[in-house]
N, C-alpha and C positions, 0 to 999 in steps of 0.2 A: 816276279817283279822285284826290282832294287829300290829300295828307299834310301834317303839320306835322313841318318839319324843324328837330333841335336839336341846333347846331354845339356842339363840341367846348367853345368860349367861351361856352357858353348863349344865344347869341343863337337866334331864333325864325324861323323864314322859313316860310309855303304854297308847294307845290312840287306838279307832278305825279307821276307815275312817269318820265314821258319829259324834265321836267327836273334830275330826282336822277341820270340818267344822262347826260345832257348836263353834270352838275356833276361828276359822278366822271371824265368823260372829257378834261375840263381838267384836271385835277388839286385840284380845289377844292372836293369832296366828300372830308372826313377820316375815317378808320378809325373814329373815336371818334365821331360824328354819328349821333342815331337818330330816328328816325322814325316815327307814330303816324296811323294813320287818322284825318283833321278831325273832329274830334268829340270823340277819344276821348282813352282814356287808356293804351291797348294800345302803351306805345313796345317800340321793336325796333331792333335795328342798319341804318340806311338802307344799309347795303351788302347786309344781308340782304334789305331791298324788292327791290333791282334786281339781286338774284341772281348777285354777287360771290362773298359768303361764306354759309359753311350759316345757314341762321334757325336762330341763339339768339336767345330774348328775354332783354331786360336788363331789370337792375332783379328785384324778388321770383319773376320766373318762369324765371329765368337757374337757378336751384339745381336746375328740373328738368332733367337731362341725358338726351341718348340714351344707351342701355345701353352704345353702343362707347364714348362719352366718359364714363362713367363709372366703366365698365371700368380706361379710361385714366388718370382722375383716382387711381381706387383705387391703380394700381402706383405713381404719384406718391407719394401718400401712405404707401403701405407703405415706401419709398426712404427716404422722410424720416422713417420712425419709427425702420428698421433705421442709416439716419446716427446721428438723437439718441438711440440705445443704445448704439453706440459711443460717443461722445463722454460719455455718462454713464458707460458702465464705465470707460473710461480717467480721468474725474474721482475714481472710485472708486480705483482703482489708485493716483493722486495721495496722495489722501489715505492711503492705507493706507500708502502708501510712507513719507509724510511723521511718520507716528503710528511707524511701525517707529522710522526715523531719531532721534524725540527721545527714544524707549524709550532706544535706545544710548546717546543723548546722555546722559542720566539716569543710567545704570549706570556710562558713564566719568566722570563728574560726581561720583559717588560714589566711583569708587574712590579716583578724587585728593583727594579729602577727607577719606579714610581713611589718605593715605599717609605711614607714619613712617618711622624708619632700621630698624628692628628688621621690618617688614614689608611691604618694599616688594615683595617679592614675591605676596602674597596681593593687593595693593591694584591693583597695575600687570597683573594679570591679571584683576580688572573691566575696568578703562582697554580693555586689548587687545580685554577680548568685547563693551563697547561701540561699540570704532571695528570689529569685527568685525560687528555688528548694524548700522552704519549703511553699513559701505559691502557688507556681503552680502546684506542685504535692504530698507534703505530705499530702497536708491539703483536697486535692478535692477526693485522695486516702481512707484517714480519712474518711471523712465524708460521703463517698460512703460506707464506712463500716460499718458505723453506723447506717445507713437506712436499708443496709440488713439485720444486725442483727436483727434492730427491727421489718424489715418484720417476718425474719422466727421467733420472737417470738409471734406475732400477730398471725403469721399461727397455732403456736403451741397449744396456748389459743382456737385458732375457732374451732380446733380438739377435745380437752379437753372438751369443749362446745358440739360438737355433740355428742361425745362418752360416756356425760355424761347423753344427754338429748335422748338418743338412745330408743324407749322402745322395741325395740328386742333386745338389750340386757341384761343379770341378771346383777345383781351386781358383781358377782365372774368375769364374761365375761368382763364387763367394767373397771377390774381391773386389766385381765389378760391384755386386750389390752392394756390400760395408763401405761403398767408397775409398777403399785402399787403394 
């Protein structure tokens, strides 16, 4: 049987099965090269014709997975949602921090506005429970948020890391999954 081979760089070549194996045995068959019955339009990974790597098809029939790489794609996916929920509460956290922080700001803002000789003490005791609100709760707020973020980027990265060093998954899988 003749296939039509299509290199990585789109060029076009007819090949048999015995010389897409002769091609990958030089070195000169690439990962990314697929291949389709002459005729047709059924392409596939030419590593999958000569029985390299598992047949995925590529292209619209790539989306259907075996149940184990499915399975597998799904814990991806779960990793990456439990990553960008950390990374969102900790934005959350950010912000809250940040809203405490100018509440205080606000209230000391005021008191020093308010402050005469006859009452500095009423006034300077805003002052105190505003730098009191910004640094006992904007700031512990803050920086709770900033830890989470950088967990759930950390997380993000360890995913990236396994889904890239996955060897059940192809290339085109590893892409689909990271969203590239």
């Amino acid at each position: 049987m003749k296939y039509t081979l299509r290199k990585p760089d789109g060029d076009l070549t007819v090949a048999t099965r015995d010389d897409l194996v002769v091609l990958w045995n030089n070195g000169e068959l690439l990962p990314g090269a697929e291949a389709a019955p002459e005729g047709t339009d059924e392409w596939r990974s030419a590593l999958a014709v000569i029985g390299v790597e598992a047949p995925v098809a590529s292209g619209a029939a790539a989306t259907s997975r075996s149940p184990c790489l499915a399975r597998l794609a799904n814990r991806y996916d779960d990793a990456y949602r439990v990553a960008t929920g950390a990374g969102g509460i900790g934005t959350g956290f950010k912000v809250l921090g940040g809203l405490a922080a100018l509440g205080g700001l606000i209230v000391a803002a005021s008191g020093l506005s308010r402050a005469a000789p006859g009452l500095a003490t009423l006034a300077y005791s805003d002052v105190f429970l505003g730098v009191g609100v910004i640094l006992g709760v904007g700031a512990p707020l803050f920086a709770l948020g900033v830890l989470l973020s950088a967990v759930g980027q950390a997380l993000k990265a360890t995913v990236d890391t396994a889904v890239n060093t996955s060897p059940l998954l192809t290339d085109a899988e590893k892409r689909q999954v990271i969203g590239a």
